[in-house]
C-alpha positions in Angstrom: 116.6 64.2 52.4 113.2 63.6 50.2 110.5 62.6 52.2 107.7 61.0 50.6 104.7 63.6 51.1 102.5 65.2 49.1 101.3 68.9 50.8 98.2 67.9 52.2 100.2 64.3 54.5 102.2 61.6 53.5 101.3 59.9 50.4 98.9 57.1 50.5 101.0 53.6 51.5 104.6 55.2 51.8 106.5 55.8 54.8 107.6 59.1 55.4 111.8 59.6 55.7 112.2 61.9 58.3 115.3 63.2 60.5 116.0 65.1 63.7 119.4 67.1 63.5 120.8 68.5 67.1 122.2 72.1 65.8 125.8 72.5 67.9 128.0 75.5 68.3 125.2 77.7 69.2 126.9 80.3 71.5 126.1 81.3 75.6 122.7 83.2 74.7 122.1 86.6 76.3 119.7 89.3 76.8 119.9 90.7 72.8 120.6 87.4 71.6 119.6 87.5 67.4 118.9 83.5 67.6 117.3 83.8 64.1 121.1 85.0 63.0 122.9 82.3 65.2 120.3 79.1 63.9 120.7 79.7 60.0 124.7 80.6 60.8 125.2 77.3 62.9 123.1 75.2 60.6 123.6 76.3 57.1 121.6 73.4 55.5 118.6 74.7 57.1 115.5 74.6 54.4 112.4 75.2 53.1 109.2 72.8 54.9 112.5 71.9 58.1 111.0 72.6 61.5 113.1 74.7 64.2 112.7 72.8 67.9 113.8 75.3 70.5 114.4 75.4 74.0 112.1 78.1 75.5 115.0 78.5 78.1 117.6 79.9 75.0 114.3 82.3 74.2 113.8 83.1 77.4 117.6 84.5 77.9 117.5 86.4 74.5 114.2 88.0 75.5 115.9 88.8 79.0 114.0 86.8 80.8 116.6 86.1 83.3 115.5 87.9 87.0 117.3 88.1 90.3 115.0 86.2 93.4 114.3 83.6 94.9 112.8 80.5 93.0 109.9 80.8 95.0 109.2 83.8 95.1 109.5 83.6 91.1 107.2 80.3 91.3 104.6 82.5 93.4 104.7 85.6 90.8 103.8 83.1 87.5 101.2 80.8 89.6 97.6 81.6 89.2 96.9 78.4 90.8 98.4 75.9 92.7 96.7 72.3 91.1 98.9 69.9 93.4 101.2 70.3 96.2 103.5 67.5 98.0 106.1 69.2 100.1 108.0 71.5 98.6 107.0 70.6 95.0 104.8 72.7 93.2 101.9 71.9 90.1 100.5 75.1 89.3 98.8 76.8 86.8 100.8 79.7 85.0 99.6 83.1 83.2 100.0 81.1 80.0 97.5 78.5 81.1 100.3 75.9 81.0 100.0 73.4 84.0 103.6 72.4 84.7 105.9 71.7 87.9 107.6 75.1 89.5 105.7 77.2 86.7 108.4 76.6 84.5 110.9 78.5 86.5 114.4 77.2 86.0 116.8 77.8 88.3 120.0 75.5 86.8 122.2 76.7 83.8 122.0 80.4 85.1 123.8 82.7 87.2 123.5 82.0 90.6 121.0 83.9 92.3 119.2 84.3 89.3 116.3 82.2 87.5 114.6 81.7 84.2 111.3 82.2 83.7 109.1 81.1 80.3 109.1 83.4 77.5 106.2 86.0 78.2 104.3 85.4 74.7 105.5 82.0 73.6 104.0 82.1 70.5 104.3 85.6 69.6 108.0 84.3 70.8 107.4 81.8 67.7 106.3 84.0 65.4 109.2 86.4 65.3 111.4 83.6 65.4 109.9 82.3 62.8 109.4 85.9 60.6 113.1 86.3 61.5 114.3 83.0 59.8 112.1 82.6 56.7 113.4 86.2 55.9 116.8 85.2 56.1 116.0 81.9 54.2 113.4 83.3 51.5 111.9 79.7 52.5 108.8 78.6 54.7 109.7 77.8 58.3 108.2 75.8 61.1 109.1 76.9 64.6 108.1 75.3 68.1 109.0 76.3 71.4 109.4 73.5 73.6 109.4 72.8 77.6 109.8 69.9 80.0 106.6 68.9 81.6 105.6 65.5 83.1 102.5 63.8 82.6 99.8 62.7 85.4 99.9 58.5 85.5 103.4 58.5 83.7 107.0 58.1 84.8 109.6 60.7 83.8 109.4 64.0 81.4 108.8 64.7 77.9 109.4 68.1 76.2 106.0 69.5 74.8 105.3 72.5 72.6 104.3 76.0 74.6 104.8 78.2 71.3 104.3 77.4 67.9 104.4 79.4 64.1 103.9 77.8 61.1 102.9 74.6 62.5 100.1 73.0 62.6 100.1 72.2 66.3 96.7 69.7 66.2 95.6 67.4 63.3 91.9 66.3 63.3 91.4 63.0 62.2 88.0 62.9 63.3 85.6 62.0 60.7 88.2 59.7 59.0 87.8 56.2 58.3 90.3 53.6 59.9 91.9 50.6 57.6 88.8 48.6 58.7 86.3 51.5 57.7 85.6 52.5 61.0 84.8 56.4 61.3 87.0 57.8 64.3 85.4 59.9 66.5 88.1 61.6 69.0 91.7 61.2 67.8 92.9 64.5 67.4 96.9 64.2 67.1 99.3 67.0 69.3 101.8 67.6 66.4 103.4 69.8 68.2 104.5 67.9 71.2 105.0 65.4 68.9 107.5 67.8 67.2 109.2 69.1 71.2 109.5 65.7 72.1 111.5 64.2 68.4 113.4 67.5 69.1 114.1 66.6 72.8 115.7 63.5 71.9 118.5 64.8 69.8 118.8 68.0 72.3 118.4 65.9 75.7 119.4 67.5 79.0 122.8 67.8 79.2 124.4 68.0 76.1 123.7 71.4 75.4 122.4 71.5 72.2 119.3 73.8 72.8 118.3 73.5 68.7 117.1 70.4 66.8 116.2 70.1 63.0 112.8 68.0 62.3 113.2 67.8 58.4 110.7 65.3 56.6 107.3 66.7 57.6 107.0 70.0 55.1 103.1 68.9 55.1 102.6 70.4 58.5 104.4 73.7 58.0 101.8 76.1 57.2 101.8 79.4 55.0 100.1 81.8 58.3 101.8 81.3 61.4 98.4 79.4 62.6 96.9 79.5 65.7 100.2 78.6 68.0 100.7 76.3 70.7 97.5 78.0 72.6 95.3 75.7 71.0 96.4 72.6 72.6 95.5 73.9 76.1 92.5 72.0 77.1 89.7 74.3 77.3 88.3 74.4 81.8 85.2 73.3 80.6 86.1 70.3 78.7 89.0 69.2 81.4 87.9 66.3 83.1 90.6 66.4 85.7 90.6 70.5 85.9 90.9 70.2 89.9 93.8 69.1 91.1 94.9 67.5 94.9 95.2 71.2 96.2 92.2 72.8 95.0 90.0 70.5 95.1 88.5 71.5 98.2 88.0 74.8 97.1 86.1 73.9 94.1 83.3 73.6 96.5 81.0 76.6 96.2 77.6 77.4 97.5 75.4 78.0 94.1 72.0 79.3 94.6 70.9 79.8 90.9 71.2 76.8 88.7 70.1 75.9 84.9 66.9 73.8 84.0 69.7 71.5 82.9 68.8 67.4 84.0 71.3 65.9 86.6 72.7 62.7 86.1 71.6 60.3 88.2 75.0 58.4 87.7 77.1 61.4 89.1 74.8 61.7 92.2 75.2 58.1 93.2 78.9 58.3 92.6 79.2 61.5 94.8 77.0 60.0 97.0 79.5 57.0 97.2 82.4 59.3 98.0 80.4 60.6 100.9 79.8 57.7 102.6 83.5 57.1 103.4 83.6 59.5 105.9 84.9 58.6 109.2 82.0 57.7 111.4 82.0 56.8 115.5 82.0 52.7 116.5 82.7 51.4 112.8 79.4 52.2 112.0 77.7 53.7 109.0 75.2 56.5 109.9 74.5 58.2 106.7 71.1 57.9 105.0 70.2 60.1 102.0 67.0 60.8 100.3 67.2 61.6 96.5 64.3 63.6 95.6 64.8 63.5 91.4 60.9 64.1 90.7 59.3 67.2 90.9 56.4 66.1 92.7 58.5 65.0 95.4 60.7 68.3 96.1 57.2 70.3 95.8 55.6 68.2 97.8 58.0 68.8 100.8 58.7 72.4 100.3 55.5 73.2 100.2 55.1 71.1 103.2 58.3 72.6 104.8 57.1 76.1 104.2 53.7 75.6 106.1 55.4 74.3 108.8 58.3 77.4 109.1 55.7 80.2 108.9 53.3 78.2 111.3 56.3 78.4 114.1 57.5 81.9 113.1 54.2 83.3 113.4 54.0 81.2 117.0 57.3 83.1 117.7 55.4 86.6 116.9 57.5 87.4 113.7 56.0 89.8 111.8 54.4 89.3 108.1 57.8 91.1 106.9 60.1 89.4 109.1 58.7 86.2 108.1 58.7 86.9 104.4 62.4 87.6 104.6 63.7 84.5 106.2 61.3 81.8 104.0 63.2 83.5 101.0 66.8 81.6 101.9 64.7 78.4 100.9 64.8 79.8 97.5 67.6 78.1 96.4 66.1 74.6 96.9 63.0 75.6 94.4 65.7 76.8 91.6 67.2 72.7 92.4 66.7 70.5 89.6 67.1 67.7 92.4 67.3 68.0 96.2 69.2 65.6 98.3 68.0 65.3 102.1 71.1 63.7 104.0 70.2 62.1 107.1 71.7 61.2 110.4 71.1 56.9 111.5 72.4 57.4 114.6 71.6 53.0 116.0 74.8 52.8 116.6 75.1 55.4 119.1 75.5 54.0 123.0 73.3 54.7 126.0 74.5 56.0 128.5 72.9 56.3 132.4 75.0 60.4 132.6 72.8 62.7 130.5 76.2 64.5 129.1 77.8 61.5 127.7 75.0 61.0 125.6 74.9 64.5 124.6 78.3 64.2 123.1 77.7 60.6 121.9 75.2 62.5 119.3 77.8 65.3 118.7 79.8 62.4 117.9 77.4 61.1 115.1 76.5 64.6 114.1 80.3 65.5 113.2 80.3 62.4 111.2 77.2 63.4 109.2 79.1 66.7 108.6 82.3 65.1 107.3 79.8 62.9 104.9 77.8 66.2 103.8 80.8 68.0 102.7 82.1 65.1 100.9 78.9 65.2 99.3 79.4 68.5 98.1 82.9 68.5 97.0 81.9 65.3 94.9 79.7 67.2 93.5 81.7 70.1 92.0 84.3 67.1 90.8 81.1 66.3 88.8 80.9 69.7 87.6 77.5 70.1 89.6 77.6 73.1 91.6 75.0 72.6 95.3 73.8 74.6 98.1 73.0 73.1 101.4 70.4 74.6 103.6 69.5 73.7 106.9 66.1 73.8 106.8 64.9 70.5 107.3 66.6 70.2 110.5 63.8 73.0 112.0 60.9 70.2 110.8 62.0 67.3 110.8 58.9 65.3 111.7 57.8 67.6 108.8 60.2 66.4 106.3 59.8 62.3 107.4 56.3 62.5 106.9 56.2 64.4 103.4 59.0 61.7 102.1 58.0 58.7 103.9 61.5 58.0 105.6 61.5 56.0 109.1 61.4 57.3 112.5 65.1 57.0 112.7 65.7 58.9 109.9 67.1 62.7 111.1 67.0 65.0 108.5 70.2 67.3 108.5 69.5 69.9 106.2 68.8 69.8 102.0 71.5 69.7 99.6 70.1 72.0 95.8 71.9 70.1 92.9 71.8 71.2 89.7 74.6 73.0 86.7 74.8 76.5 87.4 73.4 78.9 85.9 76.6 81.4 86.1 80.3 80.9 87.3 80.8 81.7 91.4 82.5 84.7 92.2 86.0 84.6 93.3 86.0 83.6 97.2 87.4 86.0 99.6 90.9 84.7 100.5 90.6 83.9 104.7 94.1 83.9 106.8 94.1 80.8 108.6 95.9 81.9 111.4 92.8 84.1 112.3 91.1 80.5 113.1 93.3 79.2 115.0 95.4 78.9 117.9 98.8 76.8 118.6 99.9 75.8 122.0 
């Protein structure tokens, strides 16, 4: 079939002919499998500028990736981290940097007992495959590996592309002018899922046809192998939704050393917001929070915070040494580009005649303001902000009112440092939970 392209796209105002061919009569693949040999046999018409579509589960057999356990257990060994959890089901993380359900362990079509994992190199998986074929051929080859993954705020699955060769798996358009003359600014096209899911729809689930033919887009197949499908994996650092249900927690970390990077006031008010729907006692709302964003204004009460510690530690007889030591775990707040002072507005709270109750009708109100506070910080690292709270203003609080101005019934409960940090956190000690608790 002639499609109408020149080698650099298709040509200027024609539409591109282009067909997807399901290759049959491949046989059972095993460990030793030469698919190279068993593609060009089973579809002789196979050509110069035609893409290969491949199950990664065929690749994964030939390359004997086919172990005996548990699924798992095999889930567990290619997990580096778990991004969502609901019951059973599992969206993890995997060596590759693929985020997919179950890792990509496949457990159906396979002896039982047994399960598949994902090729261990997908692209270099690509790039034999690939070698292997145009050899055979004496023509240039496209090859993409695909896999089943689903898509957050979409129904159902898609195949996408996990290894590619001589493929261009992304095509910039940035820079580009529209039909109206607009310049775009952000589409960058995913050929290669494009490619895994055309292929998917001639291969489907059940049919078992494990190879489709994309023939009509020689303009993408490349001369080098190219950078594979590794370069559509979203950089951490560019992923606006890197933490996912399950770890999100844990993307909290205590940073003491941040950047001279500005904060934006917008992501503070929006983690803010998420902190004040934490549960609080009577339907009330006891959470009050001064944003110091000035310099003048965090100095002011440092300073003033500072005075006051080393007044009462040198009233407690600490020595000159002693007291040196404990001023310098306020630190961290100086390094803060912004400080955030949350505060407990306890007028809700009842009176009561018994001395006790009202002890733990405060307890009440202070758990609250500790449910708010660590919303507050794990709003934060959504942001991308990395924090530190320390409790000092809770030893001055009269202290801390008067330096920002807040009302009487203001109670400081500690600062919260905000700012981008200035390194990543260190890996956090993994904690058994059963040590911290008990079960009757």
């Amino acid at each position: 079939m002639n499609a109408r392209t020149g080698p650099a796209g298709p040509v200027p105002g024609a539409a591109p002919a282009i067909s997807v061919t399901g290759v049959t009569s491949l046989p059972e693949i095993g460990p030793g499998a030469d698919l190279a040999q068993l593609i060009a046999d089973a579809a002789p018409g196979l050509a110069g500028g035609d893409i290969v579509v491949i199950t990664s589960k065929i690749v994964s057999k030939a390359e004997g990736r086919v172990v005996r356990m548990g699924r798992d257990e095999a889930i567990d060994a290619e997990t580096v981290r778990v991004v969502a959890r609901r019951g059973q089901s599992r969206i993890v993380e995997t060596r590759h940097g693929l985020v997919l359900a179950a890792a990509g362990v496949d457990a159906s079509n396979t002896v039982p007992g047994t399960v598949v994992l994902l090729p261990e190199d997908p692209d270099g998986s690509a790039r034999r495959l690939r070698k292997a074929l145009s050899g055979r051929l004496g023509a240039r080859i496209g090859v993409v590996i695909s896999d089943t993954m689903g898509r957050p705020w979409r129904a159902g699955q898609t195949d996408t592309a996990i290894g590619a060769a001589g493929v261009l798996p992304l095509r910039d358009h940035r820079g580009q002018a529209d039909t109206f003359g607009t310049q775009l600014e952000v589409t960058l096209t995913a050929v290669a899922d494009e490619l895994a899911a055309a292929g998917d729809l001639v291969k489907e689930k059940t049919s078992g046809i494990p190879v489709a033919i994309v023939r009509g887009l020689a303009y993408l197949v490349t001369d080098a192998d190219g950078p594979g499908a590794q370069a559509l994996i979203r950089p951490a650092a560019e992923d606006m939704f890197r933490f996912g249900s399950a770890e999100v927690l844990t993307a909290r970390r205590t940073v003491r050393d941040f950047t001279d990077a500005p904060v934006d006031a917008a992501a503070v008010r929006r983690a803010i917001a998420a902190a004040i729907t934490a549960p609080a006692p009577h339907h009330s709302t006891p959470w009050r929070f001064a944003v110091l964003e000035s310099p003048g204004a965090r100095t002011a009460l440092l300073d003033d915070m500072l005075e006051a510690w080393i007044t009462d530690l040198c009233g407690d007889g600490f020595t000159q040494e002693q007291i040196a030591r404990r001023v310098r775990r306020g630190e961290p707040l100086r390094r803060a580009p912004l400080l955030i002072v949350p505060c407990l507005h306890a007028e809700a709270a009842h009176t009561y005649p018994d001395q006790r109750r009202n002890a733990s009708e405060r307890e009440m109100f202070v758990v609250a303001m500790g449910a708010a506070v660590q919303n507050l910080l794990v709003a934060l690292a959504v942001e991308g902000l990395g924090s530190c709270w320390v409790s000092s203003t809770m030893f001055c609080r009269e202290t801390t009112r008067r330096s920002l101005g807040l009302p009487a019934d203001w109670d400081p409960m500690g600062a919260v440092g905000v700012g981008h940090p200035a390194a990543p956190a260190p890996d956090r000690p993994p904690r058994d939970p059963g040590q911290f608790m008990i079960i009757r």
